[in-house]
C-alpha positions in Angstrom: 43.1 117.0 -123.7 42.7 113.1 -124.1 43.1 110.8 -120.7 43.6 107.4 -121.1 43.3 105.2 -117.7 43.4 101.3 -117.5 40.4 100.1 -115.5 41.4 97.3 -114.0 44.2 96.2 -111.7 46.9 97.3 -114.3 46.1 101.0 -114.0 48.5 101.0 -110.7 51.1 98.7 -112.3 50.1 95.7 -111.0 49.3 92.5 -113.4 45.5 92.4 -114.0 43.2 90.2 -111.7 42.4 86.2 -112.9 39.6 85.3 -111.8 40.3 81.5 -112.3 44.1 80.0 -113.3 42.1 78.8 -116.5 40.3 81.7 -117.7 42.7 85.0 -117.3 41.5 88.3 -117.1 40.2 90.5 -119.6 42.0 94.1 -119.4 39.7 97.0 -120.1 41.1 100.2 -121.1 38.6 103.1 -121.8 40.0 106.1 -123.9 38.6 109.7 -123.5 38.5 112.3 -125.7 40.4 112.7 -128.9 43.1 109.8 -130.4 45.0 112.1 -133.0 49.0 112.8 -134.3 49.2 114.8 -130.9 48.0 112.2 -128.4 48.6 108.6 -130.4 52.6 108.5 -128.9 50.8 108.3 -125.9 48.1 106.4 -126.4 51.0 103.9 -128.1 52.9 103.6 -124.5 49.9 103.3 -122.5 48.8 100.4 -124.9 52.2 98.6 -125.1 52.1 98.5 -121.1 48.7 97.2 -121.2 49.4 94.3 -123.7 52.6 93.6 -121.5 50.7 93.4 -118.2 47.8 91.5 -119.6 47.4 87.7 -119.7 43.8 87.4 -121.5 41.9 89.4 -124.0 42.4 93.5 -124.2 39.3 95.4 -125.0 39.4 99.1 -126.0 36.6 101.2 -124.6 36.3 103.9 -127.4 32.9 105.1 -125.8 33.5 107.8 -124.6 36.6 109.0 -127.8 35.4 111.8 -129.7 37.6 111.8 -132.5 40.1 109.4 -134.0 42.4 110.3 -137.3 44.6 107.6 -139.1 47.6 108.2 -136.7 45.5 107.1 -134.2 44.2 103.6 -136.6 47.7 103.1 -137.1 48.4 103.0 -133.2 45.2 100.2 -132.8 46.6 98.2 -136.2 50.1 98.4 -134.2 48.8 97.3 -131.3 46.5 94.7 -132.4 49.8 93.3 -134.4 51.6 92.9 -131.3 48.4 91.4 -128.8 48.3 88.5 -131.8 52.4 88.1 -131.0 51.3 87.4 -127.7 48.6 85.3 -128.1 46.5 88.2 -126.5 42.8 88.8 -128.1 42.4 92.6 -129.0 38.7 94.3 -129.4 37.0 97.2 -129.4 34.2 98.6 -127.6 31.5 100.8 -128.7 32.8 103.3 -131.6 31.1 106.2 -132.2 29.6 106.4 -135.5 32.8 109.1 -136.8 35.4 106.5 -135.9 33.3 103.6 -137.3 32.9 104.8 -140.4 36.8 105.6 -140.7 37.0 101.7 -139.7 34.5 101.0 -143.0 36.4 103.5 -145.1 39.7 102.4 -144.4 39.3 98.8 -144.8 40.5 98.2 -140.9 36.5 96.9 -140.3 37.7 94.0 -141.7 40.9 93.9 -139.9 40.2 95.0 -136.3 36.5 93.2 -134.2 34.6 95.4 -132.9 31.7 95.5 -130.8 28.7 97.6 -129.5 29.2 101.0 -131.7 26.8 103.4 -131.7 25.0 102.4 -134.7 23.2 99.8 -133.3 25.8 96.6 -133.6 25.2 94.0 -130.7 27.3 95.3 -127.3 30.5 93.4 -126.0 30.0 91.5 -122.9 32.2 90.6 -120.7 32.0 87.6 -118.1 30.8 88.8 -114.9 33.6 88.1 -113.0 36.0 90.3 -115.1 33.3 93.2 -115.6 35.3 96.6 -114.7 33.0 99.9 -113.5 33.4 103.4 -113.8 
């Protein structure tokens, strides 16, 4: 079973925390488990709410996801389509190797920034004020 939870102040419905009126927050959202044609509908919701709750850049935790088919590249592509509608930055965080070589064999490398994967690419650091914990 996948669980997706929102780290930061959006994970209770509220807008996420700025910081600073100039620098909004950057929403965090770590994904568990597997992101596959059973669990990407969800995923998609959970995502949509995000990007609508969030005023600065979205980053995707995929540290701790398992397994990730095309259904669920099709959800991030979707998503990333609508964050640059918004003027809203999407990345992701720390793939594990299986998901970033469907990222290389797909093309979507290119496509979609990521950061800190398991193969030794630099990590993605956030500014200290908007760092979320477990």
């Amino acid at each position: 079973m996948t669980i997706f939870q929102t780290k930061t102040q959006t994970r209770h419905g509220a807008a996420p925390r700025t910081v600073h009126p100039a620098h909004p927050a950057t929403t965090i959202v770590p994904l568990y488990g597997e992101i596959d044609i059973f669990t990407s509908p969800a995923l998609r919701e959970r995502l949509l709410r995000a990007l609508r709750l969030s005023t600065g850049p979205l980053v995707l935790d995929l540290s701790r996801v398992s397994f990730c088919d095309v259904s669920g590249l099709a959800v991030l592509v979707g998503t990333q389509r609508r964050a640059r509608a918004l003027g809203i930055t999407l990345r992701l965080a720390a793939p594990r190797s299986q998901t970033v070589r469907l990222l290389r064999v797909t093309g979507l490398d290119r496509v979609l920034t990521t950061h800190g994967s398991d193969q030794g690419e630099q990590p993605y650091s956030l500014p200290a004020q908007t760092r979320t914990g477990d």
